[in-house]
C-alpha positions as CSV (number, residue, x, y, z in Angstrom):
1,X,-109.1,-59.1,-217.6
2,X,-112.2,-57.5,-217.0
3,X,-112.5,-54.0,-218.3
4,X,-115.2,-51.7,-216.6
5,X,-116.4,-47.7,-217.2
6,X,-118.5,-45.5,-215.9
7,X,-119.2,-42.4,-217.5
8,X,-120.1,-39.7,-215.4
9,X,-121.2,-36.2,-215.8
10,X,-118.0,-34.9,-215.0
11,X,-115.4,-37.5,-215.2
12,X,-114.9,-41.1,-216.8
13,X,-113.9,-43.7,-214.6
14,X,-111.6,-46.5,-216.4
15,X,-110.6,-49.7,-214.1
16,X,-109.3,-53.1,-215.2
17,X,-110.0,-56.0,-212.6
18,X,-108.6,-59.3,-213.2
19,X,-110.6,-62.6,-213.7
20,X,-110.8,-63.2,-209.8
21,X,-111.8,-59.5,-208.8
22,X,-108.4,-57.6,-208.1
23,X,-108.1,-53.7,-209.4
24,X,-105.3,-53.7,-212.1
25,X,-105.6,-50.0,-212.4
26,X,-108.1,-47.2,-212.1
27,X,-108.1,-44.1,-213.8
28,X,-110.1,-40.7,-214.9
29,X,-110.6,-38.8,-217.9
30,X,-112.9,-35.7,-218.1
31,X,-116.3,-36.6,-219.9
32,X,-117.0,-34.8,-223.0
33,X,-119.9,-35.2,-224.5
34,X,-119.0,-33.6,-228.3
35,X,-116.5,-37.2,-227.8
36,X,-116.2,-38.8,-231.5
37,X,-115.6,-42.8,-231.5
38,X,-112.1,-41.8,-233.0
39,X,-110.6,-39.7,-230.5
40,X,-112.5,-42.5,-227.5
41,X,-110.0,-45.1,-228.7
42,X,-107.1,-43.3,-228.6
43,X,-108.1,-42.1,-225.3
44,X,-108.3,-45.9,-224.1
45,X,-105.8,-46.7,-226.1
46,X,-103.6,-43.9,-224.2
47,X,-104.8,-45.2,-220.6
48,X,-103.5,-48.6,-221.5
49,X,-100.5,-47.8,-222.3
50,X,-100.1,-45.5,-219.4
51,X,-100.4,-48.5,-216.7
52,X,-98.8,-50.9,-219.2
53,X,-101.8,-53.0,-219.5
54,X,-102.8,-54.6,-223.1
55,X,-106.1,-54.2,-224.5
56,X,-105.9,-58.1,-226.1
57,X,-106.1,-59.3,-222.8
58,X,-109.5,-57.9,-221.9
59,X,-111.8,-60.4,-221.7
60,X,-115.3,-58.6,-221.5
61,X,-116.2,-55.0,-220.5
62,X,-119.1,-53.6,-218.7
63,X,-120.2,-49.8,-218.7
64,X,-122.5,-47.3,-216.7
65,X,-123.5,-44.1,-218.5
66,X,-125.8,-40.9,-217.3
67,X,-124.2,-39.4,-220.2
68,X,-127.0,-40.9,-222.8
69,X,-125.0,-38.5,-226.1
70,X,-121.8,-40.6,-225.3
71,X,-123.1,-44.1,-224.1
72,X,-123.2,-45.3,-227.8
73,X,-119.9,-43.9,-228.6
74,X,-118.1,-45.9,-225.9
75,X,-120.4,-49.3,-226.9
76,X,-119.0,-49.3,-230.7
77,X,-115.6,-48.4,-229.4
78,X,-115.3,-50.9,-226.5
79,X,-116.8,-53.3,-229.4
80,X,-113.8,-52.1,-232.0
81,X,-111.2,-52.3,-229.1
82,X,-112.2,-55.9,-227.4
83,X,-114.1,-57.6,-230.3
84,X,-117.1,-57.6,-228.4
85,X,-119.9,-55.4,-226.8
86,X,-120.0,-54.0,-223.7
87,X,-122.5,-55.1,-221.0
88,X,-124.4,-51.7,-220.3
89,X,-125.9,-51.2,-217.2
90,X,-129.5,-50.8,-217.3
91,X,-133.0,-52.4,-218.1
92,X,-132.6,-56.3,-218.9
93,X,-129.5,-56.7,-216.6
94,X,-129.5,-58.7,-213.4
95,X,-128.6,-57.3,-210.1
96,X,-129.7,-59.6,-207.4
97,X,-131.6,-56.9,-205.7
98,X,-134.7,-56.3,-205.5
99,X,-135.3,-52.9,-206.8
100,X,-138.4,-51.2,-205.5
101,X,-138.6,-48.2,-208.4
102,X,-141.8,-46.9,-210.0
103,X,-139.8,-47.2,-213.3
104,X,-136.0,-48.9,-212.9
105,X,-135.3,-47.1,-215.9
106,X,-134.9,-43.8,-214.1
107,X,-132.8,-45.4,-211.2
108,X,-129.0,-43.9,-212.5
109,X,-126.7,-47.4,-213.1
110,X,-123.8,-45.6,-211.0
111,X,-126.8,-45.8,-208.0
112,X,-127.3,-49.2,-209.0
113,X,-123.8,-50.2,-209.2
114,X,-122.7,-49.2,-205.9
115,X,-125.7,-50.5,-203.9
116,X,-124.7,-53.7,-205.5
117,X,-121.2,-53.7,-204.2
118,X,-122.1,-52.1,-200.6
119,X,-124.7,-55.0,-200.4
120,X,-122.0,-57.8,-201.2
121,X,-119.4,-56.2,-199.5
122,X,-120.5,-54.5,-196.5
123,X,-123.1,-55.2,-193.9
124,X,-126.6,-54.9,-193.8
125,X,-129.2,-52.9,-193.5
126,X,-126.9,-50.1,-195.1
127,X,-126.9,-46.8,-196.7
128,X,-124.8,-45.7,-199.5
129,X,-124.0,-42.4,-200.2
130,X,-122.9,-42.0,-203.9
131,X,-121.2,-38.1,-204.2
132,X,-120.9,-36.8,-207.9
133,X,-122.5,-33.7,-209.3
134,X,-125.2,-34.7,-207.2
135,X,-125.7,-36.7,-203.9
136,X,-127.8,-39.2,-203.5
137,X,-128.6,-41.8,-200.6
138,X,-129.7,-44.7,-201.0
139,X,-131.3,-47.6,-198.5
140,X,-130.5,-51.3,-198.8
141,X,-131.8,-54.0,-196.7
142,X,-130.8,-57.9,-197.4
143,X,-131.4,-58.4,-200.9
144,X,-133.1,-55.3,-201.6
145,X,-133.1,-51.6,-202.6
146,X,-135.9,-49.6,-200.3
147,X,-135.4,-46.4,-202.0
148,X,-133.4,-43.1,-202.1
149,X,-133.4,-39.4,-201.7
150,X,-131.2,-37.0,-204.2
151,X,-129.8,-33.2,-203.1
152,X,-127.6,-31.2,-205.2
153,X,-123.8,-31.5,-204.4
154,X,-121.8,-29.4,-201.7
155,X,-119.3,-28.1,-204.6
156,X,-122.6,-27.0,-206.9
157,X,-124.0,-25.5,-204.0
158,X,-120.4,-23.2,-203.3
159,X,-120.4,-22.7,-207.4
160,X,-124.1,-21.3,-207.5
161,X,-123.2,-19.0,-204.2
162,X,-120.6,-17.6,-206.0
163,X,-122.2,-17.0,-209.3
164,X,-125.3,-15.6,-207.8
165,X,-123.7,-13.4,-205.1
166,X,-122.1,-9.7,-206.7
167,X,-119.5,-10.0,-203.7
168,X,-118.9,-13.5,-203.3
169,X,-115.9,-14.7,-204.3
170,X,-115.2,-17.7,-206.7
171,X,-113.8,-20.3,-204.1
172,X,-113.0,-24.0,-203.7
173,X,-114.1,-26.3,-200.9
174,X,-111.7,-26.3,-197.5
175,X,-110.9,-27.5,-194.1
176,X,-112.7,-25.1,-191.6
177,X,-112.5,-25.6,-187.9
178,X,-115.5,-23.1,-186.2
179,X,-118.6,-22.1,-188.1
180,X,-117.6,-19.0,-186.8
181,X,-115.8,-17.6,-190.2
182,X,-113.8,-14.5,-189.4
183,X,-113.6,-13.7,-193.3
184,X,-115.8,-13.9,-196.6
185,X,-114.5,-17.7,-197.8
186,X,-114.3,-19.0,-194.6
187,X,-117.4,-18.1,-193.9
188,X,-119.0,-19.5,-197.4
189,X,-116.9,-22.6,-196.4
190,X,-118.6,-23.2,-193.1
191,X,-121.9,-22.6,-194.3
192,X,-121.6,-25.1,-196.9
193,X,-120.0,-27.8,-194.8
194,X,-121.8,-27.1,-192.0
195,X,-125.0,-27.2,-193.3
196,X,-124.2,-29.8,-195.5
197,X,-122.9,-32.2,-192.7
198,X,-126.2,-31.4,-191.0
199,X,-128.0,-32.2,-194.1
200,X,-126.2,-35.5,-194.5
201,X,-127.3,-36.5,-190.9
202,X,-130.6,-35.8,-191.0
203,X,-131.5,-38.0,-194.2
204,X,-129.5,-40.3,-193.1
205,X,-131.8,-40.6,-190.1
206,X,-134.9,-40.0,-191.6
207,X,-134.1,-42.9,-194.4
208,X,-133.6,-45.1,-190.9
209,X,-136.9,-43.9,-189.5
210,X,-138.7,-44.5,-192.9
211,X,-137.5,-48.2,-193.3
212,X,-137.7,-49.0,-189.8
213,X,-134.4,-50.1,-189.1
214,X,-131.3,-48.6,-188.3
215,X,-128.3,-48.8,-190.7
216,X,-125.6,-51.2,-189.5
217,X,-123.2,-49.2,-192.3
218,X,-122.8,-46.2,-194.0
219,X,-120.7,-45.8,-196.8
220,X,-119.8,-43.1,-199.3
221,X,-117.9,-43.2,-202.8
222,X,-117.6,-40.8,-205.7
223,X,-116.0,-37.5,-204.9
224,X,-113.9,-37.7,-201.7
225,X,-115.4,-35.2,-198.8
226,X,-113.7,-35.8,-195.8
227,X,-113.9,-32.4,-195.2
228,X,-117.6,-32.6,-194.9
229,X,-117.8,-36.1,-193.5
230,X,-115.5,-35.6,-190.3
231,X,-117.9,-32.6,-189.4
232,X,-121.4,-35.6,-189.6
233,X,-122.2,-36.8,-186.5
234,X,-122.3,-40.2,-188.0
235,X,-119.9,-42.4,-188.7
236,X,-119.2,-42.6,-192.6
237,X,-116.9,-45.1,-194.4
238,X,-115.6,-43.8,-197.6
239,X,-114.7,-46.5,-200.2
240,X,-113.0,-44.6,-203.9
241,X,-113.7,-48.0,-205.8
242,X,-117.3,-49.0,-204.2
243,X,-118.9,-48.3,-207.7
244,X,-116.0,-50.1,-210.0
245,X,-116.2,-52.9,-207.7
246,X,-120.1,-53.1,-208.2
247,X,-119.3,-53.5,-211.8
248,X,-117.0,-55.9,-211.7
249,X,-119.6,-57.9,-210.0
250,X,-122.3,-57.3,-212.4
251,X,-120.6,-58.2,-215.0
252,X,-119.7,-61.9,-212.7
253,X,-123.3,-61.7,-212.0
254,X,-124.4,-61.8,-216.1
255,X,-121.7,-63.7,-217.5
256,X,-121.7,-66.7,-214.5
257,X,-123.7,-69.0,-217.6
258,X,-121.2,-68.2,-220.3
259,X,-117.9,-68.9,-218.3
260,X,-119.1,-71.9,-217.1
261,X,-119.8,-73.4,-220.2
């Protein structure tokens, strides 16, 4: 079994693939960055037990981190827990993309796992919207990564017009059928979706426009939006496990020499 983790800003992603690529189990856990390597065990520990899955029978383990306090925590842990260390995402490792970056240290691994997956899985040229605390887009053509653009997310948008407004109320994201809100949170809703789903079209049209080519697919992962996404003019796949799975295949990726020895 192949365990793989990606540590977001918000929430930890756990998921356990078998040796030929199937998802055992998936699961989240909030991130905390004050996390001790103590309390991180018995956290996996916990999850294990949960879906009845054994911790001998992991194999290797990979991890993605843009929590940098808490990456090294998870390394010694996964490394106490296994018998061995993690792969971590990140300079050294092999994608099989072509990554055009100034500096591919500043490219986030969650950006670089999914592109990986979306460019194995799905095809190609395609555009791969990854939404977490913040939204980013990124363009893939055979083989390689053209680039991306990054815009806050919808739900830290709604937070900060809350905070900032005297007589706005503190309100979650909703369904909202006319931009025409009759009342103060339907009216915050259809702002933010509205000109959201207009943001999400133009960049995804402009990102075209810059490469040149039209994207045969574009897919989303990370928070689900459908509330946002059945208002964009495009189409938009959403796939929950699109960053997991590009794991999964890194790790297959780095580890292809070892396991066929």
């Amino acid at each position: 079994m192949i365990l793989a983790i990606d540590i977001g800003n918000i929430s930890t992603t756990i998921a356990l693939f078998s040796e030929r690529g199937e998802l055992s189990f998936q699961s989240e856990l909030d991130t905390d960055v004050k996390m001790t390597d103590d309390r991180c065990a018995m956290d996996l520990s916990g999850v294990f037990r949960l879906y009845g899955a054994e911790l001998a029978a992991v194999k290797g383990s990979i991890l993605s981190s843009v929590v940098p306090p808490i990456t090294q925590t998870y390394v010694r842990t996964l490394a106490r827990l296994t018998g061995k260390p993690p792969l971590v995402v990140g300079a050294g490792l092999r994608t099989g993309l072509n990554i055009k970056a100034d500096m591919h240290t500043q490219l986030g691994s969650d950006i670089v796992a999914s592109a990986v997956a979306a460019s194995k899985l799905y095809p190609t040229p395609a555009i791969v919207i990854n939404c977490r605390t913040a939204v980013s887009f990124s363009y893939l053509r055979e083989g390689s990564f053209e680039g991306c653009s990054i815009m806050p997310g919808a739900e830290i948008a709604l937070e900060a017009l809350s905070r900032n407004g005297a007589q706005l109320p503190q309100i979650a994201l909703g369904r909202v059928e006319t931009p025409l809100g009759r009342n103060t949170e339907d009216a915050m809703r259809a702002g933010v979706l509205y000109g959201y789903s207009g943001a999400v079209d133009r960049i995804i049209g402009e990102l075209e426009q810059a490469a040149g080519a039209p994207a045969a697919t574009v897919v989303a992962t990370g928070t689900a939006m459908p509330e946002l996404y059945r208002l964009c003019r495009r189409e938009i796949r959403f796939d929950h496990d699109l960053l997991v799975k590009g794991l999964y295949l890194l790790y297959q990726k780095n580890t292809e020499r070892t396991r066929k020895r």
